[in-house]
CHARMM-style PDB file with segment names, atoms N, HN, CA, C and O in Angstrom:
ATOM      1  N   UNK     1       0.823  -1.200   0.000  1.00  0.00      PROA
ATOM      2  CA  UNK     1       0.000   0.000   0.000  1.00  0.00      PROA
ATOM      3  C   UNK     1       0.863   1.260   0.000  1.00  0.00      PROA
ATOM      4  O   UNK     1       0.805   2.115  -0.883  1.00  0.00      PROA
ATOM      5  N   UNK     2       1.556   1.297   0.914  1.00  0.00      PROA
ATOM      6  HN  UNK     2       1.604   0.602   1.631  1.00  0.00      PROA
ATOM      7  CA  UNK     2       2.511   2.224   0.775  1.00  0.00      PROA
ATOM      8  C   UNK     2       3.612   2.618  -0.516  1.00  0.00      PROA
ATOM      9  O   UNK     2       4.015   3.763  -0.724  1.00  0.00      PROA
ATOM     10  N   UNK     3       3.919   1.649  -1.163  1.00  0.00      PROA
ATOM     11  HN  UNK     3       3.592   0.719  -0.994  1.00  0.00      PROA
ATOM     12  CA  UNK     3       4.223   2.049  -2.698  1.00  0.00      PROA
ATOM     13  C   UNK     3       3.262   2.538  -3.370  1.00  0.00      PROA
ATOM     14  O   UNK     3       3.346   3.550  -4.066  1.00  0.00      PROA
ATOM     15  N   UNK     4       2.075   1.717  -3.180  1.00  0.00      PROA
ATOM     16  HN  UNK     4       2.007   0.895  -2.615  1.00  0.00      PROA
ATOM     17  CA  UNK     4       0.803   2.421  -4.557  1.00  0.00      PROA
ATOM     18  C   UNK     4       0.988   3.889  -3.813  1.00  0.00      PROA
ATOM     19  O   UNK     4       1.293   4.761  -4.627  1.00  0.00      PROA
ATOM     20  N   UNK     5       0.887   4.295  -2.634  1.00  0.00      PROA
ATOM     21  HN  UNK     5       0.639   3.587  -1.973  1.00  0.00      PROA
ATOM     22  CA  UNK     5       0.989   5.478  -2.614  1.00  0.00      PROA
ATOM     23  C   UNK     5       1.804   6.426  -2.984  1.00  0.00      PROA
ATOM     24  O   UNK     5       1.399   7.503  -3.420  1.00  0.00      PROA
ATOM     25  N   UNK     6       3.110   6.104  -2.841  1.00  0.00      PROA
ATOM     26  HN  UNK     6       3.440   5.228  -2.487  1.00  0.00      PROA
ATOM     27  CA  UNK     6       4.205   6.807  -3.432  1.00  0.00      PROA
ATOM     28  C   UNK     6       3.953   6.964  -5.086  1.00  0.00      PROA
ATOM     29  O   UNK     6       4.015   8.056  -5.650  1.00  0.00      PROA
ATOM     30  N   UNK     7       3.740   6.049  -5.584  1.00  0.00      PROA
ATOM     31  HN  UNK     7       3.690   5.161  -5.125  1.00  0.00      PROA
ATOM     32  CA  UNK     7       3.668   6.213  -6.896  1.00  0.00      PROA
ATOM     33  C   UNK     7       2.815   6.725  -7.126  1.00  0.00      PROA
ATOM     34  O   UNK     7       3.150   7.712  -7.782  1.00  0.00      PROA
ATOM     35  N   UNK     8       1.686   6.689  -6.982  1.00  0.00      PROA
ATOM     36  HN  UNK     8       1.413   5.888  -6.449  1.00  0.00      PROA
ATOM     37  CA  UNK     8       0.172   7.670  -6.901  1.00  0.00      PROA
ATOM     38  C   UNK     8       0.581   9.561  -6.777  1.00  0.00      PROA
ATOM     39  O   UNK     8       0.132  10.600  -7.260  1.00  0.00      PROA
ATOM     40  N   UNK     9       1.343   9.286  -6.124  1.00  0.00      PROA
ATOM     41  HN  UNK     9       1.709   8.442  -5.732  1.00  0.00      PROA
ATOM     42  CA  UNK     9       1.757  11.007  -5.637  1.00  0.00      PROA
ATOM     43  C   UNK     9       3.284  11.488  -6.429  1.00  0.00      PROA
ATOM     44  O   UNK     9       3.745  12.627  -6.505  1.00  0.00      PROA
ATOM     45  N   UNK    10       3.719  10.521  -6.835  1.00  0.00      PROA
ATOM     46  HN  UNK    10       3.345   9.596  -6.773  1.00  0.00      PROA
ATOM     47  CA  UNK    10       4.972  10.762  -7.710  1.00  0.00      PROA
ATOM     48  C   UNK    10       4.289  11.202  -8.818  1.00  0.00      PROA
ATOM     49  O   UNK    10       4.359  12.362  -9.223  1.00  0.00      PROA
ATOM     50  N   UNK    11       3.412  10.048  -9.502  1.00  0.00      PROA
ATOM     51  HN  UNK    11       3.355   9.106  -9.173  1.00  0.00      PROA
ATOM     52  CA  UNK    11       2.930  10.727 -10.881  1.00  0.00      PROA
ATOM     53  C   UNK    11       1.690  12.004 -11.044  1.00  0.00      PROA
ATOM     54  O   UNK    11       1.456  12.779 -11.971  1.00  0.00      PROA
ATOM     55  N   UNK    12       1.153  11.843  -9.917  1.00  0.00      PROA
ATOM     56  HN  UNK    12       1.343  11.213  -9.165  1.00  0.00      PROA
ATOM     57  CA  UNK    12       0.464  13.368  -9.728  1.00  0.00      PROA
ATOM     58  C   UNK    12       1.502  14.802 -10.066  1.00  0.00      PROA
ATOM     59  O   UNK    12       1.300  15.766 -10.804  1.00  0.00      PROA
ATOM     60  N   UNK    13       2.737  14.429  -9.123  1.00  0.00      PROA
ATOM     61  HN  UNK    13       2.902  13.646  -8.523  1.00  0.00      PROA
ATOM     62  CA  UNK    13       3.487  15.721  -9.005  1.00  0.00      PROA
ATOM     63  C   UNK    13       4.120  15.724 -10.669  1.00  0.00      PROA
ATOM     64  O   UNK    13       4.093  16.884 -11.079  1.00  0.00      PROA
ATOM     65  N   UNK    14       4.523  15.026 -11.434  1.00  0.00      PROA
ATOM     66  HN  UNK    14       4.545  14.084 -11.101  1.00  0.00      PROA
ATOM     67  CA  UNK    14       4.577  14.381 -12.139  1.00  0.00      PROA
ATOM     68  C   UNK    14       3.830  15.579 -13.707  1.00  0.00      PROA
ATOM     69  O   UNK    14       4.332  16.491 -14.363  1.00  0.00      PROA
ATOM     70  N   UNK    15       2.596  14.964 -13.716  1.00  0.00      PROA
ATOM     71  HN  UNK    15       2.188  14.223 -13.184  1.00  0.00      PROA
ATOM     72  CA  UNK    15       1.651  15.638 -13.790  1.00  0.00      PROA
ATOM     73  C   UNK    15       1.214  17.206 -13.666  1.00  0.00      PROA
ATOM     74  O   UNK    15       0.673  17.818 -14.587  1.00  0.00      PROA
ATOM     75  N   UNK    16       1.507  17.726 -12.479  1.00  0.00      PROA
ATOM     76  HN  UNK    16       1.946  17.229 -11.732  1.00  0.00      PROA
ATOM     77  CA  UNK    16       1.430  18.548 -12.370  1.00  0.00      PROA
ATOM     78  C   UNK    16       2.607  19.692 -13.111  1.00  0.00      PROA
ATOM     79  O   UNK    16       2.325  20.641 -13.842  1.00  0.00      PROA
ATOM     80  N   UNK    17       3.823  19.300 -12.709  1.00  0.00      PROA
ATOM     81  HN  UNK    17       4.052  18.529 -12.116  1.00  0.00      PROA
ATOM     82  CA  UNK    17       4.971  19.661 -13.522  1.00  0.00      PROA
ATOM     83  C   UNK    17       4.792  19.851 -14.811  1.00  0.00      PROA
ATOM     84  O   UNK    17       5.052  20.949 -15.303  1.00  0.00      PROA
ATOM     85  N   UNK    18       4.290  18.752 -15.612  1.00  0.00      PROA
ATOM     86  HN  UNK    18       4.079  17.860 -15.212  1.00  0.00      PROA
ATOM     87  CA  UNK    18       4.003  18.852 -17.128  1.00  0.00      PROA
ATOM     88  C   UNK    18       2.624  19.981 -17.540  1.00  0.00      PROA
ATOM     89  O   UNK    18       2.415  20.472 -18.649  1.00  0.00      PROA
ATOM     90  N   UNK    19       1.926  20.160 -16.455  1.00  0.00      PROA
ATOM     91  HN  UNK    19       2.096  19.762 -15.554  1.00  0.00      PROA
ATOM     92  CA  UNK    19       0.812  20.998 -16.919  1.00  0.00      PROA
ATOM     93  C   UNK    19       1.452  22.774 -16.705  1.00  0.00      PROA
ATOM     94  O   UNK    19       1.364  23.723 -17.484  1.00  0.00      PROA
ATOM     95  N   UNK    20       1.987  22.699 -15.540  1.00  0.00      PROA
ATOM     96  HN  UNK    20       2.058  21.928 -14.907  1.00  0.00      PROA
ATOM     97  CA  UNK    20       3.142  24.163 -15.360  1.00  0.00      PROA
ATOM     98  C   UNK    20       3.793  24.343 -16.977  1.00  0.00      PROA
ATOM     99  O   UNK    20       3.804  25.340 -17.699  1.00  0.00      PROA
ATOM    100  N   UNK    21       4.181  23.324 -17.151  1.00  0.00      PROA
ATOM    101  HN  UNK    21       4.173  22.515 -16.564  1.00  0.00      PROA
ATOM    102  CA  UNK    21       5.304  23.645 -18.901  1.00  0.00      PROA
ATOM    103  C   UNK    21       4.702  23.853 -19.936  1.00  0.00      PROA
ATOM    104  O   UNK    21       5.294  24.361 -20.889  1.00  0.00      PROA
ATOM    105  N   UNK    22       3.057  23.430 -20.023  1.00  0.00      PROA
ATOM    106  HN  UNK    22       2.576  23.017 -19.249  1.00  0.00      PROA
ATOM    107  CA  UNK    22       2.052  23.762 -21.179  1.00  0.00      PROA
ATOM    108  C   UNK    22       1.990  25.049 -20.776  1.00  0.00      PROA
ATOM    109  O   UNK    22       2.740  25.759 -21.446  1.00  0.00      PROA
ATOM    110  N   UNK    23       1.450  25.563 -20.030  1.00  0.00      PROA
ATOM    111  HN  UNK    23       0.841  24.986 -19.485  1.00  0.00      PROA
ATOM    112  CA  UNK    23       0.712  26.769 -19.640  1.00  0.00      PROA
ATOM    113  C   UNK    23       2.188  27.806 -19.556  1.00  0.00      PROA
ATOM    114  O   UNK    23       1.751  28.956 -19.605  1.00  0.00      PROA
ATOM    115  N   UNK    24       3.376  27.846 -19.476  1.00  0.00      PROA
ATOM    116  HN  UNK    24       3.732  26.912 -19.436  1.00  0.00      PROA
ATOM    117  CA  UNK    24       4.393  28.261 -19.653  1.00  0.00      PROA
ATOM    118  C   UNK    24       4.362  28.730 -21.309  1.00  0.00      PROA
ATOM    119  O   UNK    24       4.352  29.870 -21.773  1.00  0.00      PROA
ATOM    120  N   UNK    25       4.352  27.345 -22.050  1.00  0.00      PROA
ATOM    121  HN  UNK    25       4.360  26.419 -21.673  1.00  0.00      PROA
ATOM    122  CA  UNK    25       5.079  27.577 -23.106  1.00  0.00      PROA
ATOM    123  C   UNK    25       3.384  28.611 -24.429  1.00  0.00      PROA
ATOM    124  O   UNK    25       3.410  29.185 -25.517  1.00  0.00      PROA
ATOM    125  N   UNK    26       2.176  28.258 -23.325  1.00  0.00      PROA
ATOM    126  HN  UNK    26       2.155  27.792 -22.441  1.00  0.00      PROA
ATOM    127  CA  UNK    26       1.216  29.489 -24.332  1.00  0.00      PROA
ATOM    128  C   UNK    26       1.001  30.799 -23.775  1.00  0.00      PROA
ATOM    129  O   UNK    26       0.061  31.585 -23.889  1.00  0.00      PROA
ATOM    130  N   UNK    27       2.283  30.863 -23.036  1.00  0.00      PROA
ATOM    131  HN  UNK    27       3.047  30.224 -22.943  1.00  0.00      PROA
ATOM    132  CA  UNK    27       2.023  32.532 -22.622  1.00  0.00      PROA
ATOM    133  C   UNK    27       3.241  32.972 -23.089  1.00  0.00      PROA
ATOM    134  O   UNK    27       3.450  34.169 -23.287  1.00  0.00      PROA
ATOM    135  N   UNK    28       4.211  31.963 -23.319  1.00  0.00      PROA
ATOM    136  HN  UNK    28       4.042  30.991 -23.158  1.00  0.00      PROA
ATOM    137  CA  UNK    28       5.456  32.313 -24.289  1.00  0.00      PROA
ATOM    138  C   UNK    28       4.895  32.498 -25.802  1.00  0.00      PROA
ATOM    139  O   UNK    28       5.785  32.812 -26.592  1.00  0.00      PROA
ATOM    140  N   UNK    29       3.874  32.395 -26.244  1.00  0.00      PROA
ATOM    141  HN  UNK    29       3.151  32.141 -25.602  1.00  0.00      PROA
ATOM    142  CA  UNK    29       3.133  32.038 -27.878  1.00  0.00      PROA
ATOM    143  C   UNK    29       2.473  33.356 -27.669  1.00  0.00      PROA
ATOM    144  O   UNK    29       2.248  34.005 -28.691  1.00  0.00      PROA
ATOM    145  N   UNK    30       2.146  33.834 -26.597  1.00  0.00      PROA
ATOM    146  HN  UNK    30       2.328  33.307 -25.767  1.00  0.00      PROA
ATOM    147  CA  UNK    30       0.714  34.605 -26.390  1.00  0.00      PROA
ATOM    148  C   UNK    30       1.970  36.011 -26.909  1.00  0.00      PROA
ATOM    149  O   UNK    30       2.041  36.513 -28.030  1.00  0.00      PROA
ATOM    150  N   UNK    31       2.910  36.394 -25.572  1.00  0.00      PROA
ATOM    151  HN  UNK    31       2.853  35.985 -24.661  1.00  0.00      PROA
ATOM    152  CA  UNK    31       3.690  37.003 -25.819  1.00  0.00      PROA
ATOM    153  C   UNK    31       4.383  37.620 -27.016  1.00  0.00      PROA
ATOM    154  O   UNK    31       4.463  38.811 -27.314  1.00  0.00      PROA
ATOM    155  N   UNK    32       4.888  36.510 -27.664  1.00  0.00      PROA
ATOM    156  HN  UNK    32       4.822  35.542 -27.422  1.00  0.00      PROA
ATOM    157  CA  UNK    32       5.697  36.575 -29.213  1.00  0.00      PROA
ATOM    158  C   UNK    32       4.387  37.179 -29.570  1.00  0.00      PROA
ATOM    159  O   UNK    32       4.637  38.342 -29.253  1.00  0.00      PROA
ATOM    160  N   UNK    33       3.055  37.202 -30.049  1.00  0.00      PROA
ATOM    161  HN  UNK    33       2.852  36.257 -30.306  1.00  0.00      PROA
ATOM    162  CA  UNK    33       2.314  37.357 -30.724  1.00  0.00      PROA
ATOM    163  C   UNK    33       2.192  38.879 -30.407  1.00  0.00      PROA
ATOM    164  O   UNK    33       2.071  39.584 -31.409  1.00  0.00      PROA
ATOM    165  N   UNK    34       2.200  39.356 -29.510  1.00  0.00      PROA
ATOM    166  HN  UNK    34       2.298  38.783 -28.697  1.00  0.00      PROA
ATOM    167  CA  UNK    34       1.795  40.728 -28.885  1.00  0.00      PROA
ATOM    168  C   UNK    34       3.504  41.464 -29.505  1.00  0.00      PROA
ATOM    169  O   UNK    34       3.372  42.500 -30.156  1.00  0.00      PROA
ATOM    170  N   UNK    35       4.382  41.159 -29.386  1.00  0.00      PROA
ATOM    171  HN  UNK    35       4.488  40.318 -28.857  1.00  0.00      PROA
ATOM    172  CA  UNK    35       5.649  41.525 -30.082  1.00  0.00      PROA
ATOM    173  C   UNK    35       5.307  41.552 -31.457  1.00  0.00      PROA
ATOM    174  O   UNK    35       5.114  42.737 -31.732  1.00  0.00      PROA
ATOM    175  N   UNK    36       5.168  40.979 -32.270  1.00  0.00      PROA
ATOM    176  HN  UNK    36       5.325  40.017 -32.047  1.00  0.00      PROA
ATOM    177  CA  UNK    36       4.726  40.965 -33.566  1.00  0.00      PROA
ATOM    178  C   UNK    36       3.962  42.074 -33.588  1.00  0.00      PROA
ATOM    179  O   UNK    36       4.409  43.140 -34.010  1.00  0.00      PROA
ATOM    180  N   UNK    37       2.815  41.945 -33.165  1.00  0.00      PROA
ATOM    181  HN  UNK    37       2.452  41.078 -32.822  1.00  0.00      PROA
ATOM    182  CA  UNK    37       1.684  43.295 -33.552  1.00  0.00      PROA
ATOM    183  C   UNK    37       2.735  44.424 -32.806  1.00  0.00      PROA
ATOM    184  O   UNK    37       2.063  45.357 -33.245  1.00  0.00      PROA
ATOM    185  N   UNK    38       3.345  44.817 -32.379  1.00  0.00      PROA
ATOM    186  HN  UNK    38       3.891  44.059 -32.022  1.00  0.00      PROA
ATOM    187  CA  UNK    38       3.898  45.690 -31.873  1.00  0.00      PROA
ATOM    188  C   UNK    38       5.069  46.671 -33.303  1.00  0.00      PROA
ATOM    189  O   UNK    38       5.124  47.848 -33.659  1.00  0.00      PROA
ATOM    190  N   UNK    39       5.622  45.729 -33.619  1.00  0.00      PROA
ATOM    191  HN  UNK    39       5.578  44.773 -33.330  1.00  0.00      PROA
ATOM    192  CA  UNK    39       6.504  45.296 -34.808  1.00  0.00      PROA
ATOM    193  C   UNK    39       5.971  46.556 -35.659  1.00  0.00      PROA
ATOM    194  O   UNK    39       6.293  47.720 -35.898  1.00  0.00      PROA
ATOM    195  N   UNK    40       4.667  45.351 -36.065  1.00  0.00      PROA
ATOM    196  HN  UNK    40       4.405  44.406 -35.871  1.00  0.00      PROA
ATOM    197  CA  UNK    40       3.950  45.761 -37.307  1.00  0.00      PROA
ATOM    198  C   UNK    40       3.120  47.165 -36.995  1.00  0.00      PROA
ATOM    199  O   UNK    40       3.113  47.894 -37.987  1.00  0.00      PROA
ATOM    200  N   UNK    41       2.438  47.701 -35.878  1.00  0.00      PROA
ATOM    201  HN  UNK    41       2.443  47.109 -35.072  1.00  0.00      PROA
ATOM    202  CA  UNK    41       2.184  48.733 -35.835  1.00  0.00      PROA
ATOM    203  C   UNK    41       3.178  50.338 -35.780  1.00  0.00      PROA
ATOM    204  O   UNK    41       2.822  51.494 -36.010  1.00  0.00      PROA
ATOM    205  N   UNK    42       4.325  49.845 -35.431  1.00  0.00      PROA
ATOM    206  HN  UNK    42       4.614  48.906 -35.244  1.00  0.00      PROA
ATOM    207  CA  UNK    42       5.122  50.670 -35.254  1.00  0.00      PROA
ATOM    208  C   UNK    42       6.219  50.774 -36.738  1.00  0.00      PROA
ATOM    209  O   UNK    42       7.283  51.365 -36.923  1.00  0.00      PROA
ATOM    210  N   UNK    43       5.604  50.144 -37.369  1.00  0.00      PROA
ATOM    211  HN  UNK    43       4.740  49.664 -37.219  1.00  0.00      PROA
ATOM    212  CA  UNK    43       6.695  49.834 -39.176  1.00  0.00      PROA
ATOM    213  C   UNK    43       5.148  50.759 -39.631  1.00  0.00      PROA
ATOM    214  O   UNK    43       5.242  51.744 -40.364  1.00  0.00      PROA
ATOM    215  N   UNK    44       4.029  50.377 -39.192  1.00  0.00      PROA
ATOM    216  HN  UNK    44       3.952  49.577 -38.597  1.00  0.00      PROA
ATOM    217  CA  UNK    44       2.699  51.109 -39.767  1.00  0.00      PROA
ATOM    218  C   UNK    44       2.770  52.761 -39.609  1.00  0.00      PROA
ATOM    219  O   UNK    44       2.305  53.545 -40.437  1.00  0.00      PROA
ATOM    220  N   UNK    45       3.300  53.052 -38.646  1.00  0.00      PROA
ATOM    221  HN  UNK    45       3.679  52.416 -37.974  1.00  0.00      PROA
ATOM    222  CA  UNK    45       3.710  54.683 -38.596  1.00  0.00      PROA
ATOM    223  C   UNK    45       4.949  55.303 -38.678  1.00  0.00      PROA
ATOM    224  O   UNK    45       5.520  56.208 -38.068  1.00  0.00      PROA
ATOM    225  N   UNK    46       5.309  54.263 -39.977  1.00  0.00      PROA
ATOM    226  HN  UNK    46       4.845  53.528 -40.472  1.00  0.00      PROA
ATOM    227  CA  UNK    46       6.637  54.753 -40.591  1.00  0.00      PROA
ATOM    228  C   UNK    46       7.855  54.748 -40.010  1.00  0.00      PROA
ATOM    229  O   UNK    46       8.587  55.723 -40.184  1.00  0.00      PROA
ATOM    230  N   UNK    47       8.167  53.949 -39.433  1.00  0.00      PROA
ATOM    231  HN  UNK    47       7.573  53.157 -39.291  1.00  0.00      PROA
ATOM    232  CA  UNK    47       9.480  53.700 -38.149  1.00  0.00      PROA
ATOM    233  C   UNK    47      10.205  52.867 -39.056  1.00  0.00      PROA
ATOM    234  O   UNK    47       9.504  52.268 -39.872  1.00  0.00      PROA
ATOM    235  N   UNK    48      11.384  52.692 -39.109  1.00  0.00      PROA
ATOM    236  HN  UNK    48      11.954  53.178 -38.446  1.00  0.00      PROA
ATOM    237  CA  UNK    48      12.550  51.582 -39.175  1.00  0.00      PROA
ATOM    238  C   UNK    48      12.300  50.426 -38.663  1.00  0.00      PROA
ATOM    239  O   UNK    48      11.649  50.453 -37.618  1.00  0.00      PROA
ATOM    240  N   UNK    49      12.670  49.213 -39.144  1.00  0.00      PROA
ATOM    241  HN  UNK    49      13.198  49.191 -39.993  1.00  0.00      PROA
ATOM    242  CA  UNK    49      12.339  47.950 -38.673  1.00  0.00      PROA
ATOM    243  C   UNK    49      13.386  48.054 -37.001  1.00  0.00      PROA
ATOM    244  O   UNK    49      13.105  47.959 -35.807  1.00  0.00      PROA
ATOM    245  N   UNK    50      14.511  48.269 -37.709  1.00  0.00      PROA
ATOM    246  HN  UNK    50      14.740  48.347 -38.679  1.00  0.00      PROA
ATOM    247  CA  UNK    50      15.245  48.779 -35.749  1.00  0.00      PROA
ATOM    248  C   UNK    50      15.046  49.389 -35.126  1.00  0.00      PROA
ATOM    249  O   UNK    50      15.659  49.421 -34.059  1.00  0.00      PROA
ATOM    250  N   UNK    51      13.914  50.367 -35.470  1.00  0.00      PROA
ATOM    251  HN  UNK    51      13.416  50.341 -36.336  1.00  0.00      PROA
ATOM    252  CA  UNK    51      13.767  51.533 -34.329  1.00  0.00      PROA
ATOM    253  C   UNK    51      12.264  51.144 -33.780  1.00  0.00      PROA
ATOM    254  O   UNK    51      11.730  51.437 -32.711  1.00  0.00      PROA
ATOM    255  N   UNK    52      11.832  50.470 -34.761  1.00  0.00      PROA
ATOM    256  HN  UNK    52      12.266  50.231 -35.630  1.00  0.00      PROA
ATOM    257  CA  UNK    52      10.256  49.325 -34.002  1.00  0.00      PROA
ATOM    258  C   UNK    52      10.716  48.529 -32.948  1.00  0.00      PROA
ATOM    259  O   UNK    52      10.255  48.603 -31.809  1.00  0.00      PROA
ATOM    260  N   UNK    53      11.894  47.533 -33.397  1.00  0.00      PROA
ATOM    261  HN  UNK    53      12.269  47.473 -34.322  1.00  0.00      PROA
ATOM    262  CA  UNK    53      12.016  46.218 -32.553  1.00  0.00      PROA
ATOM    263  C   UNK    53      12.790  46.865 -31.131  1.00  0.00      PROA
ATOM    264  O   UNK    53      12.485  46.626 -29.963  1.00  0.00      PROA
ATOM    265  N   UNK    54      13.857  47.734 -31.628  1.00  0.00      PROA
ATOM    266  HN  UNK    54      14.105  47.928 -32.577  1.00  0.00      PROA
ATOM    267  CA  UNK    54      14.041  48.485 -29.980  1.00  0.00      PROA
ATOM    268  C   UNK    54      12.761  49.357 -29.423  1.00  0.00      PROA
ATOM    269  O   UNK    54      12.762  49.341 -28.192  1.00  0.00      PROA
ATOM    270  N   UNK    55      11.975  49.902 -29.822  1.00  0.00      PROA
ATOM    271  HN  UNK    55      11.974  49.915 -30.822  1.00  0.00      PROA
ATOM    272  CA  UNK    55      11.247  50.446 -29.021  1.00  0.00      PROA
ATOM    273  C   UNK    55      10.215  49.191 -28.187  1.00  0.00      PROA
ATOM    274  O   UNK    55       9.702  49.380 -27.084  1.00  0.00      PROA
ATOM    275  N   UNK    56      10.080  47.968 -28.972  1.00  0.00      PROA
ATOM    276  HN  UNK    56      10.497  47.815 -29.868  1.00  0.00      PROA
ATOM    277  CA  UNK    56       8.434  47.074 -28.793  1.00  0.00      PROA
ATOM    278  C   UNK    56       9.596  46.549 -27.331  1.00  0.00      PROA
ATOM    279  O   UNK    56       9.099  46.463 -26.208  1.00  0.00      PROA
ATOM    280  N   UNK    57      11.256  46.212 -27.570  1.00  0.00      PROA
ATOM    281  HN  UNK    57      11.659  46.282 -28.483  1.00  0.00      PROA
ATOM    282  CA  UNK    57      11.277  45.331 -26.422  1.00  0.00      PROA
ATOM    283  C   UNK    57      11.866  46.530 -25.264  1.00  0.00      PROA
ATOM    284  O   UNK    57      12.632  46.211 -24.355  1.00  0.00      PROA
ATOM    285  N   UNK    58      11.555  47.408 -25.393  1.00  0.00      PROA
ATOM    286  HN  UNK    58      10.932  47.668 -26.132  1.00  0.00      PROA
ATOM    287  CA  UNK    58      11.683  48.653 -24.013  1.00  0.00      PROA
ATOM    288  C   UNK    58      13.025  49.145 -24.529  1.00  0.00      PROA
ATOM    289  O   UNK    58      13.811  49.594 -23.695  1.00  0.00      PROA
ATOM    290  N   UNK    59      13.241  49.125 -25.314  1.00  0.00      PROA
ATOM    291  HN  UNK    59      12.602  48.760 -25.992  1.00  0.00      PROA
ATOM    292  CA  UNK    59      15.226  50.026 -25.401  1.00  0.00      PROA
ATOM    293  C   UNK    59      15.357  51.515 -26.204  1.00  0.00      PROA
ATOM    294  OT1 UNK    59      16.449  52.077 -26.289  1.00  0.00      PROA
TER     295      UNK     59
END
């Protein structure tokens, strides 16, 4: 009993870990996407492609 338990709670944590790395990697997707439109609105009011991409990431 005491193994089924360990293992029961290993693959939960397990589990849980892998759901942290989904939800990580679509706010890393969400992000890039909001950079892009940033990009493109700032090339839209006539900016330099370098003077867009430094301004969208704060520089």
């Amino acid at each position: 009993m005491l193994a089924y338990g360990v293992i029961q709670l290993g693959s939960t944590i397990v589990s849980a870990v892998a759901l942290v790395a989904i939800a990580l990697n679509f706010f890393s997707l969400k992000k890039t996407n909001f950079f892009n439109e940033c990009v493109e609105e700032m090339q839209a009011t006539g900016s330099l492609t370098a003077d867009s991409v430094r301004f969208c990431t704060g520089g």
